[in-house]
C-alpha positions, 0 to 999 in steps of 0.5 A: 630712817631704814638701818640700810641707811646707817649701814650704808653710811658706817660702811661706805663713806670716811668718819672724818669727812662727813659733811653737816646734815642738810637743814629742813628749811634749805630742803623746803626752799629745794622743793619749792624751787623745783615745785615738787616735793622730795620723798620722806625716805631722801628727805630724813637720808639728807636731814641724817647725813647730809650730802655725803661722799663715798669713799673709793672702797664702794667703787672698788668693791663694785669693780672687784666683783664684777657687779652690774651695778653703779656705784654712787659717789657723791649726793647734792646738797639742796642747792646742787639738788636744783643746780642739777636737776635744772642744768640736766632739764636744759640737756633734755632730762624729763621735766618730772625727774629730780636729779639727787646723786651721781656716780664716779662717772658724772652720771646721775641719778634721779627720783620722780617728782611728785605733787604731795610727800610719798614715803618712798620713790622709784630711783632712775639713773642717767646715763650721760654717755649712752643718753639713756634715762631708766628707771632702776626698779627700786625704790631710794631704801632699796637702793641704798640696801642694795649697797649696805648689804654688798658681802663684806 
């Protein structure tokens, strides 16, 4: 686990309102529901933390400096790693897409299926409105450094 990972959760989400960290098992039974498997870097993110919330502080820091940037919200659970990511499919996501997260917006964003564990995986955003899908040209450890290292 990278410290952007710990940073990120220190700075972003509530002490009091973390949720219990997602068991190995209920990620196994995740991966082999949507037949692939999720990358070491989300795996030992979601078994640290769990699928944790942000507090409206990243949004507003996103908004006071005017950045291009979405800011995440709120990351799935394994069960709603499936729910997600089958629901999206049925509206058109890619079948090779693995939704994990969305922003205040309910848009989503995503990691690329994969037939055997990478260490770390390409993050893609969904965005509901524009019916766009892109990938973000950064890996899930980049992604999230992106947010632990905003200026404080």
């Amino acid at each position: 686990m990278t410290d952007h990972c710990k940073v990120f959760i220190e700075r972003w989400t509530h002490p009091d309102y973390r949720p219990e960290p997602c068991t190995p098992e209920a990620l196994d039974v995740a991966e082999k529901l949507l037949a692939t498997f999720l990358p070491r870097s989300l795996r030992e993110f979601l078994e640290s933390f769990g699928p944790v919330g942000t507090t409206a502080n990243l949004l507003s820091e996103i908004v006071d400096r005017d950045l291009d940037l979405n800011d995440v919200s709120e990351f799935d659970d394994p069960e709603g790693i499936v729910q997600a990511t089958m629901a999206w499919r049925d509206l058109g996501l890619d079948s090779d897409l693995i939704a994990f997260a969305s922003d205040c917006q309910g848009n989503v964003f995503c990691i690329q299926s994969a037939p055997s564990r990478v260490a770390d995986s390409e993050v893609w955003f969904l965005d509901h409105d524009c019916g766009t899908v892109a990938p973000l040209g950064v890996t899930f450890n980049e992604w999230i450094g992106v947010f632990a290292d905003l200026p404080a």
